[in-house]
Structures are given as C-alpha cells and as structure tokens.
N, CA, C and O atoms as a GROMACS GRO file, in nm:
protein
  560
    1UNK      N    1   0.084  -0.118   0.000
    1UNK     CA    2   0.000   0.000   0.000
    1UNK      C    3   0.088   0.125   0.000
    1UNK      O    4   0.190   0.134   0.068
    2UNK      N    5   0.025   0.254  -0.111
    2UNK     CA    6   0.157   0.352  -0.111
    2UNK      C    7   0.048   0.462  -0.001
    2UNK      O    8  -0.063   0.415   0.023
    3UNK      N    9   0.064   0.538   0.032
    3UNK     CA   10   0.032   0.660   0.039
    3UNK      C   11   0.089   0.785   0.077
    3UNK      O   12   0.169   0.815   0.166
    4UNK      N   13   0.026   0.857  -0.019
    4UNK     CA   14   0.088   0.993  -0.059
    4UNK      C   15  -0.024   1.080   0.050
    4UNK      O   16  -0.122   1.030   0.103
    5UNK      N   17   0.009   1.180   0.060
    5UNK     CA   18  -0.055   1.310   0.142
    5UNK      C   19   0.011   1.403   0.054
    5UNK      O   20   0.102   1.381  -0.026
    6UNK      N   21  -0.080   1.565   0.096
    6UNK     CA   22  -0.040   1.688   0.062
    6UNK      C   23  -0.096   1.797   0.122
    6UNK      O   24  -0.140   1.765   0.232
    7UNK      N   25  -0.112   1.899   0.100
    7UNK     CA   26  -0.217   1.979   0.166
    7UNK      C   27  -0.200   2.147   0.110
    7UNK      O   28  -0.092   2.204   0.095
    8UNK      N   29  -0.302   2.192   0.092
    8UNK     CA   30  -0.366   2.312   0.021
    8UNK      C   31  -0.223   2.426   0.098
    8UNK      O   32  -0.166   2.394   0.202
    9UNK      N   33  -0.182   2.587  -0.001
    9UNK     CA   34  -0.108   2.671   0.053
    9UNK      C   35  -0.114   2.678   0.207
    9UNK      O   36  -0.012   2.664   0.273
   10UNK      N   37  -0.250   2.703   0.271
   10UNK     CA   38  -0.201   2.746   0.410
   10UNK      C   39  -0.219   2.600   0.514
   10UNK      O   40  -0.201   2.627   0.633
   11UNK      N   41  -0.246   2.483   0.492
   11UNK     CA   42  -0.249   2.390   0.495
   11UNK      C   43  -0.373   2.368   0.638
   11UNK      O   44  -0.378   2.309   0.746
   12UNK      N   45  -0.449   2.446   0.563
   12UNK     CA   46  -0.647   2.475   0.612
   12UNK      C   47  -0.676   2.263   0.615
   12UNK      O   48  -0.708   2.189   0.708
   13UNK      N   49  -0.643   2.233   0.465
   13UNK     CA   50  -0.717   2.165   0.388
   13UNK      C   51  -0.562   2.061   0.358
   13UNK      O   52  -0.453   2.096   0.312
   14UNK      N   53  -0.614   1.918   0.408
   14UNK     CA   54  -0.510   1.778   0.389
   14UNK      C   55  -0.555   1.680   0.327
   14UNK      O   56  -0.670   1.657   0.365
   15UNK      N   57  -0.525   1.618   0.259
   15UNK     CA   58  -0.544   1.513   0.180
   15UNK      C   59  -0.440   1.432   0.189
   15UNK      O   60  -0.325   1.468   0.214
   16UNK      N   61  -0.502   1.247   0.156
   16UNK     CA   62  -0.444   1.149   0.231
   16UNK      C   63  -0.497   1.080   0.102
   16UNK      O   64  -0.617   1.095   0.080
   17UNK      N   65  -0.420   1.002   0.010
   17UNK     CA   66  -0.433   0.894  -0.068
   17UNK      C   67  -0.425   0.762  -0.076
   17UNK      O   68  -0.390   0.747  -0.193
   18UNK      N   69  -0.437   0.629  -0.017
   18UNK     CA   70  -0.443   0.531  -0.012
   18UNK      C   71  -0.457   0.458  -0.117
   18UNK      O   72  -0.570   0.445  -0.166
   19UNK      N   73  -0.312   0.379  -0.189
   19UNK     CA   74  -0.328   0.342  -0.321
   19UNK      C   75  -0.257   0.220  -0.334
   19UNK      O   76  -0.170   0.196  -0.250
   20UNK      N   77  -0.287   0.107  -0.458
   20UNK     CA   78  -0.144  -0.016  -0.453
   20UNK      C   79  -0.105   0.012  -0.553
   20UNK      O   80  -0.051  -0.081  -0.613
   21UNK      N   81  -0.110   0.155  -0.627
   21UNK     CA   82  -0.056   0.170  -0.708
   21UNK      C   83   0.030   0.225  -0.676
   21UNK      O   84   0.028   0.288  -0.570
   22UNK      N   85   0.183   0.221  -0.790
   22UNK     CA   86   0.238   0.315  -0.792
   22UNK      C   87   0.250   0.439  -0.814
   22UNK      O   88   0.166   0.468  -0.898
   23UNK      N   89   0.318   0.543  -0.780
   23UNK     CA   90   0.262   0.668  -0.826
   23UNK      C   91   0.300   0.672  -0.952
   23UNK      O   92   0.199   0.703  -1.016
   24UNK      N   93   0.411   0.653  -1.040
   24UNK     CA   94   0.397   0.675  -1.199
   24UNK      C   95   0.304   0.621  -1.284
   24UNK      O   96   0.288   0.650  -1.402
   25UNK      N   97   0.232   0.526  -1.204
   25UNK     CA   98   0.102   0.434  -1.285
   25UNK      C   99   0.008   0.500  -1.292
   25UNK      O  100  -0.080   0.467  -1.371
   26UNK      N  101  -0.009   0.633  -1.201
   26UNK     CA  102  -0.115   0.752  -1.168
   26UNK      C  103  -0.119   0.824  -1.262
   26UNK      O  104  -0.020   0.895  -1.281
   27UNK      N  105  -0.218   0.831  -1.341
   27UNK     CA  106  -0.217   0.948  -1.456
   27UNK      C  107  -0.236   1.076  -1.374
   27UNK      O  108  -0.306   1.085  -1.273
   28UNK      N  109  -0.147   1.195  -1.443
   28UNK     CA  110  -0.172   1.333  -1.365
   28UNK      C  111  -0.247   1.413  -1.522
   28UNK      O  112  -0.197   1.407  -1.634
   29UNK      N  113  -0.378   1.485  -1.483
   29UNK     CA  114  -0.408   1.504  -1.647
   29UNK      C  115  -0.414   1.665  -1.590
   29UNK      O  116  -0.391   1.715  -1.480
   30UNK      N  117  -0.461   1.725  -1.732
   30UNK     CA  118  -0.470   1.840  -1.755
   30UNK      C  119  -0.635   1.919  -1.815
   30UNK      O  120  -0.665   1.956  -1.929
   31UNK      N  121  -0.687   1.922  -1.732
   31UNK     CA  122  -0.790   1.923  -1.815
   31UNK      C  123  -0.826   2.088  -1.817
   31UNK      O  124  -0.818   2.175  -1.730
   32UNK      N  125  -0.872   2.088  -1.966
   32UNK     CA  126  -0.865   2.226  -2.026
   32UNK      C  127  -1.005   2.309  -2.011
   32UNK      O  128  -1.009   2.397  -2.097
   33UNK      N  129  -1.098   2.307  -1.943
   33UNK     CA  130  -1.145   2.400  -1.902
   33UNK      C  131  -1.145   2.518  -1.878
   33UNK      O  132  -1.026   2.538  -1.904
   34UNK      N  133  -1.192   2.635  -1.842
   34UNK     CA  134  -1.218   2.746  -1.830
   34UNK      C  135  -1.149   2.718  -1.672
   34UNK      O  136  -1.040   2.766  -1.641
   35UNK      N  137  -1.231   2.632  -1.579
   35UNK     CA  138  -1.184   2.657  -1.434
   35UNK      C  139  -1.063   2.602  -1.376
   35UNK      O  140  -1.018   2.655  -1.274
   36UNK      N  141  -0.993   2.479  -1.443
   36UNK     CA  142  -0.921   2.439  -1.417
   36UNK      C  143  -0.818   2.455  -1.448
   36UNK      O  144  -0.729   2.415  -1.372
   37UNK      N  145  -0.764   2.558  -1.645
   37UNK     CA  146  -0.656   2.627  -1.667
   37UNK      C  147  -0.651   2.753  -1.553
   37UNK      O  148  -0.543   2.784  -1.502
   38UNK      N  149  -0.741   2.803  -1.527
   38UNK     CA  150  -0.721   2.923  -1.390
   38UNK      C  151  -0.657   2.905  -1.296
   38UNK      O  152  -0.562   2.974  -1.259
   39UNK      N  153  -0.724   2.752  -1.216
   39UNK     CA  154  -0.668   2.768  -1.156
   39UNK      C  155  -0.513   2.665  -1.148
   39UNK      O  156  -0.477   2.624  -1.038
   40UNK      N  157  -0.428   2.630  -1.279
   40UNK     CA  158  -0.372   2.547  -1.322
   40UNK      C  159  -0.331   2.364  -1.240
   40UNK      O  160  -0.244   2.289  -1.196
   41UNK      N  161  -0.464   2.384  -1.267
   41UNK     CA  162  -0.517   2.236  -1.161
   41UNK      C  163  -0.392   2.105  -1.282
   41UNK      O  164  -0.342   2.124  -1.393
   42UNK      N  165  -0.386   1.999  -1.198
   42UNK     CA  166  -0.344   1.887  -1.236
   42UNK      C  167  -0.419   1.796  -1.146
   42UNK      O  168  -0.425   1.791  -1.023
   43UNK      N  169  -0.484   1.713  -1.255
   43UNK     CA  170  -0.575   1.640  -1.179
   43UNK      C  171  -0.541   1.479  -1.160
   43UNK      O  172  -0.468   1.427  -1.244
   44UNK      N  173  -0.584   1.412  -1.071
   44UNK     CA  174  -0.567   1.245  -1.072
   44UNK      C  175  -0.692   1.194  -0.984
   44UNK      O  176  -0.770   1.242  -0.902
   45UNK      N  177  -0.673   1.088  -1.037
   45UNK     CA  178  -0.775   0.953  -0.960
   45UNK      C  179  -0.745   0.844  -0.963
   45UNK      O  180  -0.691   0.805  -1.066
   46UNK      N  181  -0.766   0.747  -0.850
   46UNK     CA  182  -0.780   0.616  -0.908
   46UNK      C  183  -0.903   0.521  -0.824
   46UNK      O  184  -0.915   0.509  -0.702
   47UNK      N  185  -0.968   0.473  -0.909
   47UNK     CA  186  -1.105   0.420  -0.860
   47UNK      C  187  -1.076   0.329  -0.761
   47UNK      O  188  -1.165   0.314  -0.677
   48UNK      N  189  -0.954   0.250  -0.745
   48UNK     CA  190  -0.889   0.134  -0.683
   48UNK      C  191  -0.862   0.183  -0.520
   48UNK      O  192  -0.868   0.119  -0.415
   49UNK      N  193  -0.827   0.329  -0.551
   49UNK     CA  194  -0.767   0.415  -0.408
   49UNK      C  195  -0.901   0.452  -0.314
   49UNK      O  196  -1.023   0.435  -0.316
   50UNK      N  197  -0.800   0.513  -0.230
   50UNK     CA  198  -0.946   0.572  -0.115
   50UNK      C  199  -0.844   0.684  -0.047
   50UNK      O  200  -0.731   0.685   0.002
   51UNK      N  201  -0.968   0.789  -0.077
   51UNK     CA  202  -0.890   0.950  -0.050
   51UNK      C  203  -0.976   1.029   0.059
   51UNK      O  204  -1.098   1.023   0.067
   52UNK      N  205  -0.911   1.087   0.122
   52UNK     CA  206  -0.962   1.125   0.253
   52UNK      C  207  -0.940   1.286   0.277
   52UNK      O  208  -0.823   1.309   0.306
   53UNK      N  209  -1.000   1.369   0.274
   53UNK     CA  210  -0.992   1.517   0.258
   53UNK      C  211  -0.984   1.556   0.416
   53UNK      O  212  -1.076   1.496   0.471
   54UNK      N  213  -0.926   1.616   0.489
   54UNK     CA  214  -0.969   1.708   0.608
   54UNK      C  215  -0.964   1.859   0.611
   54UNK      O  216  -0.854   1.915   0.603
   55UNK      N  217  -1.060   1.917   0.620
   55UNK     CA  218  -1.063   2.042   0.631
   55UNK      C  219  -1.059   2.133   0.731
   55UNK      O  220  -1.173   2.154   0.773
   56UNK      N  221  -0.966   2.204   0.794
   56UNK     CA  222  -0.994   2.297   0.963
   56UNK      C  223  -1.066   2.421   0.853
   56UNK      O  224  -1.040   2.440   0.734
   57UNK      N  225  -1.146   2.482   0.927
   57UNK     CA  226  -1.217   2.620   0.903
   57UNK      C  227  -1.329   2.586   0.778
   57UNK      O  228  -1.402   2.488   0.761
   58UNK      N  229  -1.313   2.700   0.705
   58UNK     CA  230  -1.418   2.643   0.560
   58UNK      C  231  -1.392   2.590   0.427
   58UNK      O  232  -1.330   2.655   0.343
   59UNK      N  233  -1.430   2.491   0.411
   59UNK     CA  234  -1.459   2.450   0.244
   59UNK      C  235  -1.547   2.476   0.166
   59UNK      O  236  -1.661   2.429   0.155
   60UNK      N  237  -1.474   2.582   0.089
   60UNK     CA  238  -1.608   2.618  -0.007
   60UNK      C  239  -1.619   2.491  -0.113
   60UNK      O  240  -1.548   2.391  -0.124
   61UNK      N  241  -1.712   2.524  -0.169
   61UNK     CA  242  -1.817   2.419  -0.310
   61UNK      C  243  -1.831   2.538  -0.392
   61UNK      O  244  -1.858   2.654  -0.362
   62UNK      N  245  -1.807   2.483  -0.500
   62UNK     CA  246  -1.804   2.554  -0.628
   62UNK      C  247  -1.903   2.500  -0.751
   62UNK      O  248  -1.851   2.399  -0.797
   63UNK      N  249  -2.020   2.529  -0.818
   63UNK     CA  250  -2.088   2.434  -0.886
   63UNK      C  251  -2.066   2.579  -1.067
   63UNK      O  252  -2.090   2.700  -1.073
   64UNK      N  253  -2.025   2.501  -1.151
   64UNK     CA  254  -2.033   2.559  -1.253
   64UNK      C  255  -2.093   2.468  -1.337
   64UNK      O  256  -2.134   2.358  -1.302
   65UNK      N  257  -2.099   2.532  -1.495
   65UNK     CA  258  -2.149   2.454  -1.608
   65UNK      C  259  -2.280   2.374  -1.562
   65UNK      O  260  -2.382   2.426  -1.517
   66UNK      N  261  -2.259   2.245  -1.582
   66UNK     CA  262  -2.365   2.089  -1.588
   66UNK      C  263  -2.414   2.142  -1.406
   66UNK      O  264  -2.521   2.114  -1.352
   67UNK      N  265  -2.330   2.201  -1.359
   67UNK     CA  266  -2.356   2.176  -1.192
   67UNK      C  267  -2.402   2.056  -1.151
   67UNK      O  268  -2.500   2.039  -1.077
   68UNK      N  269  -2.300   1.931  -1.223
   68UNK     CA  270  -2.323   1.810  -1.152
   68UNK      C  271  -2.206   1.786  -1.048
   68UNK      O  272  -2.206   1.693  -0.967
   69UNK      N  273  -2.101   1.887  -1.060
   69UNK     CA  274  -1.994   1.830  -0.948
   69UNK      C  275  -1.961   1.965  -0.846
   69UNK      O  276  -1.956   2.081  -0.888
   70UNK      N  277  -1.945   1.931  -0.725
   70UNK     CA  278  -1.891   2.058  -0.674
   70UNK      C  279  -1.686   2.040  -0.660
   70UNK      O  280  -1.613   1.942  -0.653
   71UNK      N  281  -1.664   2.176  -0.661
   71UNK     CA  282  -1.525   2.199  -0.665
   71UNK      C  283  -1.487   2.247  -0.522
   71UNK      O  284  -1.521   2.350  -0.463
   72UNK      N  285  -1.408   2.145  -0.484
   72UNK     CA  286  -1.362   2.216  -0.333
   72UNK      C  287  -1.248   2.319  -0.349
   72UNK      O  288  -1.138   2.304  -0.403
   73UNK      N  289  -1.296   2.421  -0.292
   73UNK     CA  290  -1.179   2.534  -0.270
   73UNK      C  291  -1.190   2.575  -0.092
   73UNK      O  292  -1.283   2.596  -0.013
   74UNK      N  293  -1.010   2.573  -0.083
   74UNK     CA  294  -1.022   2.585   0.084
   74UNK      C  295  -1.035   2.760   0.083
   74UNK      O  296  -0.961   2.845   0.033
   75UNK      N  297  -1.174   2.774   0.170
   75UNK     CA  298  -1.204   2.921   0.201
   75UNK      C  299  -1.123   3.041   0.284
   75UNK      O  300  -1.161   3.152   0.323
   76UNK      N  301  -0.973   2.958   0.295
   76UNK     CA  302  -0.861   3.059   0.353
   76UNK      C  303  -0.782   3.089   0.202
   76UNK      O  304  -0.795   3.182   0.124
   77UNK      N  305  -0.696   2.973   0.198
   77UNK     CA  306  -0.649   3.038   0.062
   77UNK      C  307  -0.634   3.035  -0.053
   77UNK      O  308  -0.541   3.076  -0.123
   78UNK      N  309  -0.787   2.955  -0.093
   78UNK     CA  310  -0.809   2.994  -0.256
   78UNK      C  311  -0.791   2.856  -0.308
   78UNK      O  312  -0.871   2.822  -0.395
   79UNK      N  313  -0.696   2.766  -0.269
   79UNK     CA  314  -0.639   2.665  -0.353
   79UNK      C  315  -0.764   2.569  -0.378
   79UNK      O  316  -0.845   2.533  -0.293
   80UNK      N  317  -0.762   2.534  -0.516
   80UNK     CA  318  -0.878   2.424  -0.596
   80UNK      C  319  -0.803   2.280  -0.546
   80UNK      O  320  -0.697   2.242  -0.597
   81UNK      N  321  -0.870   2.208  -0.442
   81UNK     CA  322  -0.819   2.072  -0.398
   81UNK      C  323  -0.872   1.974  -0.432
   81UNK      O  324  -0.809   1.871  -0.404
   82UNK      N  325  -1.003   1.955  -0.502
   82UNK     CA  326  -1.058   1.832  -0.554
   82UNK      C  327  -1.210   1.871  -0.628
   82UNK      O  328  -1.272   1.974  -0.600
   83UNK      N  329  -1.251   1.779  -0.714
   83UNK     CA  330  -1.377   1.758  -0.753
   83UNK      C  331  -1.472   1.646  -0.698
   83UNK      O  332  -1.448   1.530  -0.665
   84UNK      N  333  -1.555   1.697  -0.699
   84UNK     CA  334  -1.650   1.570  -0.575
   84UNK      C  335  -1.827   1.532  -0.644
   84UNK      O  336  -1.916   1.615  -0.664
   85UNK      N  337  -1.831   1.394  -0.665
   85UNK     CA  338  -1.953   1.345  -0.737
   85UNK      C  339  -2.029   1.252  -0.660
   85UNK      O  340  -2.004   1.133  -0.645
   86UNK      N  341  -2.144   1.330  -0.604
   86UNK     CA  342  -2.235   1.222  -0.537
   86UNK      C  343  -2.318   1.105  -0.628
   86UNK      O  344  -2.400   1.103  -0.720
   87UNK      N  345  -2.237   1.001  -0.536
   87UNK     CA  346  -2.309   0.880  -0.640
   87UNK      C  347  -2.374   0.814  -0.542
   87UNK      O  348  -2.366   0.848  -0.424
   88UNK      N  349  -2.476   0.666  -0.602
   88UNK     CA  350  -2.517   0.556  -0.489
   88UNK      C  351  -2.422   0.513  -0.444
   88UNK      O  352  -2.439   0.485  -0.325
   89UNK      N  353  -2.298   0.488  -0.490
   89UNK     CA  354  -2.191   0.434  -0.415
   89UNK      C  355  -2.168   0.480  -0.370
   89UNK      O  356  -2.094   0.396  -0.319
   90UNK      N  357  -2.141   0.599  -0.292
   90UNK     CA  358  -2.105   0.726  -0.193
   90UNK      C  359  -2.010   0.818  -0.272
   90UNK      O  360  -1.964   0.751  -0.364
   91UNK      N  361  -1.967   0.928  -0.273
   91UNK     CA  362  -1.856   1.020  -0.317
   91UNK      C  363  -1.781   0.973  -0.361
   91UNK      O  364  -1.714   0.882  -0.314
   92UNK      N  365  -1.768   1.033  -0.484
   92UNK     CA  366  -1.634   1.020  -0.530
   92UNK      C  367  -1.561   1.159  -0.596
   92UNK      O  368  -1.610   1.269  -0.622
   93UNK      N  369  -1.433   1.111  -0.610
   93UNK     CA  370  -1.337   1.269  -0.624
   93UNK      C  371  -1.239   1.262  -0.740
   93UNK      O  372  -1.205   1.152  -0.782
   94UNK      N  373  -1.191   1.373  -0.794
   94UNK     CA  374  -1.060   1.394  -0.842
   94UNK      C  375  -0.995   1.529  -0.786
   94UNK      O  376  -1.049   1.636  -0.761
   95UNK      N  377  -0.837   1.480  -0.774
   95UNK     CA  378  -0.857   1.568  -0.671
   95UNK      C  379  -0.658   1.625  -0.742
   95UNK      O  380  -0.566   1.579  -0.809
   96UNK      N  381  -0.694   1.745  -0.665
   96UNK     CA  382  -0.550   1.840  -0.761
   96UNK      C  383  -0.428   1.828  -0.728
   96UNK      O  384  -0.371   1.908  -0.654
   97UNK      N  385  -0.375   1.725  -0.778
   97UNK     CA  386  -0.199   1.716  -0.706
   97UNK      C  387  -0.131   1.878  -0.715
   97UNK      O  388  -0.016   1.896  -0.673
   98UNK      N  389  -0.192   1.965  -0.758
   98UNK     CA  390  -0.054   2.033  -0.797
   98UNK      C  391  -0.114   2.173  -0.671
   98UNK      O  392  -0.040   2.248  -0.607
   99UNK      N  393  -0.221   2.172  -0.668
   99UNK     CA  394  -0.287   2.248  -0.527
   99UNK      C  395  -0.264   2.192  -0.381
   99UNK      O  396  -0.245   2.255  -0.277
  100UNK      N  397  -0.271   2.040  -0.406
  100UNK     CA  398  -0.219   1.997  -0.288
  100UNK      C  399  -0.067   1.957  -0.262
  100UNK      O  400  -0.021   1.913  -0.157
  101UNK      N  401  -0.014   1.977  -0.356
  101UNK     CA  402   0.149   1.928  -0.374
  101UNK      C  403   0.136   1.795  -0.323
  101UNK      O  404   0.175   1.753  -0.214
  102UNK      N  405   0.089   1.747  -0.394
  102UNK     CA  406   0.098   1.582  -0.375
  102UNK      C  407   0.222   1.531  -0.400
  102UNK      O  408   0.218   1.476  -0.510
  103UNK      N  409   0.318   1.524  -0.357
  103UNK     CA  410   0.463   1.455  -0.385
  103UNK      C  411   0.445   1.277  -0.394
  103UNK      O  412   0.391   1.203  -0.312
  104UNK      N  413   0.497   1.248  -0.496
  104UNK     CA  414   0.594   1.273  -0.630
  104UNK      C  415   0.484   1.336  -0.730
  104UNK      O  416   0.526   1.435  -0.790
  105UNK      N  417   0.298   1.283  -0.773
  105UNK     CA  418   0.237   1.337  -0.864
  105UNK      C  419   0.242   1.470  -0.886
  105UNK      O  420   0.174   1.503  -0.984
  106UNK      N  421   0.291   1.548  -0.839
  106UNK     CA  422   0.307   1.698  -0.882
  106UNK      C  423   0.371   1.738  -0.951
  106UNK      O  424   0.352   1.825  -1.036
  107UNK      N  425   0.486   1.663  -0.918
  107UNK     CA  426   0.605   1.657  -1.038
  107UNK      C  427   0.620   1.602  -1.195
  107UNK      O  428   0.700   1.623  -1.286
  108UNK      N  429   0.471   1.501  -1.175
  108UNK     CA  430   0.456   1.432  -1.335
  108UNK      C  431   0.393   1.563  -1.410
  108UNK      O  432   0.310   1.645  -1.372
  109UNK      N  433   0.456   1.552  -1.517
  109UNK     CA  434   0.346   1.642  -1.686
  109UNK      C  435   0.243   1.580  -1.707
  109UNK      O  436   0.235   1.459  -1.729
  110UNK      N  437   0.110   1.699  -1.701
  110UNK     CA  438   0.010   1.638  -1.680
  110UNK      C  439  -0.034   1.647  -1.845
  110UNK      O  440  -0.004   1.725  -1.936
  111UNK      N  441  -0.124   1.522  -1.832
  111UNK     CA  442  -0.172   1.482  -2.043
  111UNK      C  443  -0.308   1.620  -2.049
  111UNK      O  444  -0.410   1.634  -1.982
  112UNK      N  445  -0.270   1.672  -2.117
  112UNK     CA  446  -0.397   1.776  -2.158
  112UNK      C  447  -0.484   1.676  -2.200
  112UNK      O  448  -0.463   1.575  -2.268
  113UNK      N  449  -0.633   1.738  -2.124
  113UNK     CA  450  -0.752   1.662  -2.141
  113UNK      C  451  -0.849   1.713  -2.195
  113UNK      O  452  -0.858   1.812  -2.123
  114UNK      N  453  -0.962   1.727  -2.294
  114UNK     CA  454  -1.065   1.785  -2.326
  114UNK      C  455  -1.199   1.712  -2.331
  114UNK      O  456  -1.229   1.646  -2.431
  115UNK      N  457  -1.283   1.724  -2.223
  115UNK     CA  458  -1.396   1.651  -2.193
  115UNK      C  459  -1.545   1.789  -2.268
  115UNK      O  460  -1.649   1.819  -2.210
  116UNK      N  461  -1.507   1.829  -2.375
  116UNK     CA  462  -1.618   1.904  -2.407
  116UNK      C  463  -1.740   1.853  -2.489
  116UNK      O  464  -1.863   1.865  -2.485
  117UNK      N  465  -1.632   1.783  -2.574
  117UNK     CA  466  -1.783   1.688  -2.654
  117UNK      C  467  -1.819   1.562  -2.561
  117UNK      O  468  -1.827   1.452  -2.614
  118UNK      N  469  -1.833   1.572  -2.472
  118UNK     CA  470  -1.892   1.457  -2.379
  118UNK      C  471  -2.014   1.513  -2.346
  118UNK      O  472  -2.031   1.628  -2.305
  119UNK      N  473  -2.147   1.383  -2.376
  119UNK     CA  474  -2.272   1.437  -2.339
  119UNK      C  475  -2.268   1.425  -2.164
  119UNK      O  476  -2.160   1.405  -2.110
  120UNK      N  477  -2.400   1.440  -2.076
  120UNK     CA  478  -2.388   1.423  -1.955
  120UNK      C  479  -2.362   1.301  -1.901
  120UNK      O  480  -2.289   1.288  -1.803
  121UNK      N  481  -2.428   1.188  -1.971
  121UNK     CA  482  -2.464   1.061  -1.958
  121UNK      C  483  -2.269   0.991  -1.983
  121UNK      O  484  -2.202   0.933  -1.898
  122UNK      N  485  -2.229   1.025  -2.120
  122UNK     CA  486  -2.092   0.981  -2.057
  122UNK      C  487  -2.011   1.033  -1.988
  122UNK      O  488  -1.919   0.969  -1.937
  123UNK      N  489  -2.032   1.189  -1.968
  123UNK     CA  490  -1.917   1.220  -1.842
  123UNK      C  491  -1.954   1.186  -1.694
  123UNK      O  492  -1.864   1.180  -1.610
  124UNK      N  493  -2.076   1.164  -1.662
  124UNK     CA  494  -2.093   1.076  -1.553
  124UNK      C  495  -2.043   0.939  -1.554
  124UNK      O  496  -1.971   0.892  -1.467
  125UNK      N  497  -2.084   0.879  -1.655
  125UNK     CA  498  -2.018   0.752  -1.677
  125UNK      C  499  -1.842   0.733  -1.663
  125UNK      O  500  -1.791   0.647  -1.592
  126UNK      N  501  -1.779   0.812  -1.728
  126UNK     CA  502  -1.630   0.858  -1.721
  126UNK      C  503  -1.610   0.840  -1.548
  126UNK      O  504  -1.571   0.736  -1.496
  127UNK      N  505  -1.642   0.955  -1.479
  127UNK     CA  506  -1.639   0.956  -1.376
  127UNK      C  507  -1.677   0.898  -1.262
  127UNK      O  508  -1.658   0.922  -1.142
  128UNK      N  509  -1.760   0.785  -1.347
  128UNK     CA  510  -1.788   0.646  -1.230
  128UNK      C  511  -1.683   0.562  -1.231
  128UNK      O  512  -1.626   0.533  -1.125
  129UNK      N  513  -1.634   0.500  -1.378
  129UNK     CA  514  -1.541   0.423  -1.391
  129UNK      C  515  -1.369   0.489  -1.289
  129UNK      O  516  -1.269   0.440  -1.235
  130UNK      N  517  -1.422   0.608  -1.312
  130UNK     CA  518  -1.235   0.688  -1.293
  130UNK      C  519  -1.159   0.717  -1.198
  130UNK      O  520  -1.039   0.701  -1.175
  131UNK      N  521  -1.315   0.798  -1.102
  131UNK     CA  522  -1.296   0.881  -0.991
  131UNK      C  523  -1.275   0.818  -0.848
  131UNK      O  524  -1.330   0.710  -0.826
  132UNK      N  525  -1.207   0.873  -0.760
  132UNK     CA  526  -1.149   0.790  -0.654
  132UNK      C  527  -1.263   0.804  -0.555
  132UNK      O  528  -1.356   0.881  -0.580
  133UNK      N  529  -1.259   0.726  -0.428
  133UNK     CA  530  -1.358   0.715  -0.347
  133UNK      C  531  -1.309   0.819  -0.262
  133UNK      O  532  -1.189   0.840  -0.245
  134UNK      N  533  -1.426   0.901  -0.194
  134UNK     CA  534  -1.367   0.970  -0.109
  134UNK      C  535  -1.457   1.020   0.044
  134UNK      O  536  -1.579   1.019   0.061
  135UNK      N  537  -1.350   1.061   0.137
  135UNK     CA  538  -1.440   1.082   0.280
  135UNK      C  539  -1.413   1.216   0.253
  135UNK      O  540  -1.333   1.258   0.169
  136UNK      N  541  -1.500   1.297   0.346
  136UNK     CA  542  -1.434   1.440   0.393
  136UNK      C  543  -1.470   1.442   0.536
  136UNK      O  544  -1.568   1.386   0.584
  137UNK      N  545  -1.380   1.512   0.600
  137UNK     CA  546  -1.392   1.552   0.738
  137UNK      C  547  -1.337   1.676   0.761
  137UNK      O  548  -1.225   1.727   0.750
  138UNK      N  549  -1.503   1.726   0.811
  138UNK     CA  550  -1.474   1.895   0.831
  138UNK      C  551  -1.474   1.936   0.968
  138UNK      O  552  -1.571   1.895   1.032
  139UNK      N  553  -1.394   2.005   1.028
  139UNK     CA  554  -1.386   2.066   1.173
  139UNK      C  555  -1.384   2.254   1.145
  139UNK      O  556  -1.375   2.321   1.043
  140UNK      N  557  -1.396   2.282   1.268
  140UNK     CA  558  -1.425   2.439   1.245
  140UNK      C  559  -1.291   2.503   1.338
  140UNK      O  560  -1.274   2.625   1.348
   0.00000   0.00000   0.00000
C-alpha cells in the first residue's frame, strides 16, 4: 500500500491517498477547461484508491457549467483541492496534485484533457469508472 498526502497553501485543507498503485502508474491530467486552466489544476484519480480530505475552518463548493460536481476550494487560501460526485456508491473525487502538492504526482506532466464533446450521460459515466472514493472531514 503507497500513500501519498499533501495539503492546500495554508495547509487549512489535507489530503491522504491510499493506493497499490504506484505513483507513476497515476495518470496526472490536464484538463482544459475554463476553471481548471485558472486555476492550473493537475488532476488524478484512481477508482482502486481511497482518498480522505480534512478540512480545519471552511470548504467552499463551487458548482459551474452541468452543476453536476462541486469543486472544493479551501475558504482561507483559494487553492482548488478536488472535484467531488455524489453517487449511490457514496462520493467520489478527483482531486489536484498540484494544489495539494501531492509529492511525487506533482512533479509528473500532466496529459492535456478535453472533456467538451462529452454528453452528460458519458461524463458521468467517465467519472464512475475513474474517480477515486472519497471521505471528507470537516472541523471548524
């Protein structure tokens, strides 16, 4: 079992990855959006893993476009730390190595991604197959 951790600039907001993968087996992508070149997110998942968010103070939610996913941004300092999809299976995430400095994935070149011609039905689908499982735990 590998796991990686990281945690947002003022380190409000931690993340904990639980994986048997290796980390170079981890795709780090790029996906070209409007919100995610902003905030020059690098994204990963792996459906196999189990990712664990903790937040001290506030986590904002961010809902754009489809407003089928919310975007966690830690409400101290700005940083975009994951995407989050309520399913029957419980939550799931992709979540930003390069906001959380996920060491070593931060360091991979991430594959530019373009999910625009995707109807709703397969980018949900995408994101069932893809997206990692995830908890959050929020304290104040």
């Amino acid at each position: 079992m590998v796991v990686l951790t990281g945690q947002c600039h003022c380190g409000g907001v931690r993340a904990e990855l639980k994986t048997s993968r290796a980390p170079a087996e981890i795709q780090v992508r790029a996906c070209q959006c409007g919100f995610c070149r902003r905030h020059g997110a690098a994204t990963a998942s792996d459906p196999a893993g189990r990712l664990m968010i903790e937040a001290r103070g506030s986590l904002k939610r961010y809902r754009f476009g489809e407003r089928s996913i919310d975007m966690l941004i830690c409400g101290a300092c700005g940083v975009y730390v994951a995407a989050t999809l309520e399913t029957d299976r419980g939550l799931l995430a992709t979540f930003n190595v390069a906001g959380l400095k996920m060491e070593p994935l931060d360091a991979a070149t991430p594959a530019p991604v373009d999910y625009d011609g995707e109807d709703a039905d397969a980018r949900r689908a995408r994101r069932l197959a893809a997206w990692t499982p995830v908890t959050i735990a929020e304290t104040s």
